[in-house]
Backbone bond lengths (Angstrom), bond angles and torsions (degrees), N, CA, C in turn:
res aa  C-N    CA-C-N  psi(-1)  N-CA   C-N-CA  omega(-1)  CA-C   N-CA-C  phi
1 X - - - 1.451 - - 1.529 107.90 -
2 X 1.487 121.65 115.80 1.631 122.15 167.23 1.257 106.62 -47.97
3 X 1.480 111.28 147.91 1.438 126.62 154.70 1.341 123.46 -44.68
4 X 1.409 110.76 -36.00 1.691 107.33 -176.28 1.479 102.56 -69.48
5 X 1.717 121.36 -29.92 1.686 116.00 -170.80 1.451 102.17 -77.10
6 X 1.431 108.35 -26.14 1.659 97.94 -174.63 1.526 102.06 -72.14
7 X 1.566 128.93 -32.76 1.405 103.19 -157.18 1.583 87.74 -98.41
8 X 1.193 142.28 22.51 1.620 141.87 178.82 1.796 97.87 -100.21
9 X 1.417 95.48 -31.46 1.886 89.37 168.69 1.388 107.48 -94.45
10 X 0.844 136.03 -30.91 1.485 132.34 156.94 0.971 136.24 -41.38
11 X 1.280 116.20 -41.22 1.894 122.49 169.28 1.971 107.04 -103.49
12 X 1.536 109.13 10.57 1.374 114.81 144.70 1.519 120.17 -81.28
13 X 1.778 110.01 -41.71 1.586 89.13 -172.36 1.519 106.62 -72.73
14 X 1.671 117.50 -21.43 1.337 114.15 -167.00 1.550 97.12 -70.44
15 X 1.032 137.49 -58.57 1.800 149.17 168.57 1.563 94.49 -14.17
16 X 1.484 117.03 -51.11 1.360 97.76 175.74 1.613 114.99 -134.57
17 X 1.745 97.09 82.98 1.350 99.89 164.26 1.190 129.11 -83.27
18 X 0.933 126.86 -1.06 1.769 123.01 164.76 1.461 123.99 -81.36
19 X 1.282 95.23 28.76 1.587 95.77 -175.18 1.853 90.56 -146.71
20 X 1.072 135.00 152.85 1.102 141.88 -167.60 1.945 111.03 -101.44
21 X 1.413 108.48 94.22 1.475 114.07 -156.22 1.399 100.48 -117.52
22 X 1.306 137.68 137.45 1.390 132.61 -135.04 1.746 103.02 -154.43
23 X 1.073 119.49 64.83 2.042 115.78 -163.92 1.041 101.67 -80.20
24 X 1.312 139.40 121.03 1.570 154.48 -173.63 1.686 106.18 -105.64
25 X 1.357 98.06 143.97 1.569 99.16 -175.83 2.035 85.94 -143.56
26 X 1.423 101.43 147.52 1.127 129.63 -143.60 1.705 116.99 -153.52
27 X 1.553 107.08 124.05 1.687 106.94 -164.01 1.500 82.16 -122.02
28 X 1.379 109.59 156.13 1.534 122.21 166.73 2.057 103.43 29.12
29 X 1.356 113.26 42.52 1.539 112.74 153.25 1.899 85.08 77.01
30 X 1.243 117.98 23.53 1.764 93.18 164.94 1.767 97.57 -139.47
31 X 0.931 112.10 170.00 1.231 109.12 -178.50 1.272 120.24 -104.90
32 X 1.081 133.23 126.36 1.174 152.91 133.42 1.584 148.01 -25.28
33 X 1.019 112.91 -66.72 1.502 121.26 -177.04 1.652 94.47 -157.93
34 X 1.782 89.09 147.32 1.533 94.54 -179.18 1.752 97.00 -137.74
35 X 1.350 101.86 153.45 1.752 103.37 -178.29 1.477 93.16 -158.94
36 X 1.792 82.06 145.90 1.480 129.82 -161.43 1.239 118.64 -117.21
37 X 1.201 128.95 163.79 1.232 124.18 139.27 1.692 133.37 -123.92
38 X 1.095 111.98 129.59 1.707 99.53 -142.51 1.779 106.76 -74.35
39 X 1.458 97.28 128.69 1.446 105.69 -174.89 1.759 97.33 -31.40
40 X 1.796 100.22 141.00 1.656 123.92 170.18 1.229 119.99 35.62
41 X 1.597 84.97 38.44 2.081 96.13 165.64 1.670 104.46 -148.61
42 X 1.183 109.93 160.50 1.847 103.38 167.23 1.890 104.05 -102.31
43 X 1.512 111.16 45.82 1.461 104.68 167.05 1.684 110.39 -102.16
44 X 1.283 124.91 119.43 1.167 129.02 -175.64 1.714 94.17 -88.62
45 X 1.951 96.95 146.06 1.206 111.18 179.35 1.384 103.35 -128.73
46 X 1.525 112.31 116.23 1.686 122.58 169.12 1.429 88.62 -103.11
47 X 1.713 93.65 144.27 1.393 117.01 175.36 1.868 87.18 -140.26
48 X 1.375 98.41 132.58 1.283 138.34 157.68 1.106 108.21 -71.35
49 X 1.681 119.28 113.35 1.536 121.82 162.03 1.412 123.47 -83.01
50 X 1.357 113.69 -26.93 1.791 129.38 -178.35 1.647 109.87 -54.99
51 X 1.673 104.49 -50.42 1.031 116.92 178.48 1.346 131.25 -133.73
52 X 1.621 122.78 33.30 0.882 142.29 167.49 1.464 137.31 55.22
53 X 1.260 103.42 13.85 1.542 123.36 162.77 1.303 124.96 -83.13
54 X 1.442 103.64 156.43 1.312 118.85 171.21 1.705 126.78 -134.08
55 X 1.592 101.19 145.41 1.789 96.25 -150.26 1.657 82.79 -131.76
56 X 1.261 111.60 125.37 1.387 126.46 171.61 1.748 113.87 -97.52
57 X 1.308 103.21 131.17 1.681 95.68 -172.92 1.663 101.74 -134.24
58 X 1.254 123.84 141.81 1.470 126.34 168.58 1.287 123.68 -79.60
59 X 1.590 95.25 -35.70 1.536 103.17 -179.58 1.075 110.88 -108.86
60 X 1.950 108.48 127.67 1.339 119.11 164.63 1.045 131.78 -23.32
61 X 1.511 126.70 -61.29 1.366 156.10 -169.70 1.601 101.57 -65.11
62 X 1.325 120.15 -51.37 1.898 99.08 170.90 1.168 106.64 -93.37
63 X 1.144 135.62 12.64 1.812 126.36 155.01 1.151 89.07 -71.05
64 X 1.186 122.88 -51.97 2.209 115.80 -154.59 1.551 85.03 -51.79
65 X 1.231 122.75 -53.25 1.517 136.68 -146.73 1.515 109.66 -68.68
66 X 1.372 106.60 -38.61 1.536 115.56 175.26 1.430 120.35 -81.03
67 X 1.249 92.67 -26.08 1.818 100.18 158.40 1.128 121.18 -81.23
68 X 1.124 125.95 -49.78 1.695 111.30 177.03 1.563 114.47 -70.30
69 X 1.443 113.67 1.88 1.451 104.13 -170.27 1.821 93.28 -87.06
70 X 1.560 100.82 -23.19 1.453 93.29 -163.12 1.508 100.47 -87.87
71 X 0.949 119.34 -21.20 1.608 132.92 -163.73 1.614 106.26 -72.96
72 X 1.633 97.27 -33.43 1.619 113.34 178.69 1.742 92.16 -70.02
73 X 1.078 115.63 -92.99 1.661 133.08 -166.08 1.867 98.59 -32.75
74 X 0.969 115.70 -19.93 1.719 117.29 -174.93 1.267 123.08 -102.29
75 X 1.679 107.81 -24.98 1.372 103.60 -165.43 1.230 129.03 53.96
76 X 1.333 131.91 29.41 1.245 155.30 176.85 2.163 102.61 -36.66
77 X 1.132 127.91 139.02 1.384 132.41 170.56 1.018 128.09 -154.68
């Protein structure tokens, strides 16, 4: 996935944070990592399912970045 599609869904879930919007990404049919944007803010929240963290980011631009870094190393499909 390009960087420009990650941060074009990114400033979609933020576009509608008042509504609870939840984009799941998924390797071999299980899921993986899920990202948010936290209701009535533009802070996006990736949570790591592999290893159970969670990474809060303000800026669009290193969410895209932290996603494709993981998306690279995972092969995510």
């Amino acid at each position: 996935m390009s960087k420009e599609s990650l941060i074009k869904m990114l400033e979609t879930l933020c576009q509608y944070n008042n509504v609870e919007i939840r984009h799941t990404l998924s390797s071999n049919e299980q899921t993986v990592m899920t990202v948010r944007c936290l209701k009535h803010t533009r802070t996006i929240e990736i949570t790591n399912l592999k290893n159970n963290t969670v990474k809060l980011f303000d800026n669009i631009e290193e969410s895209a970045e932290a996603l494709q870094l993981f998306i690279n190393e995972n092969t995510i499909v």
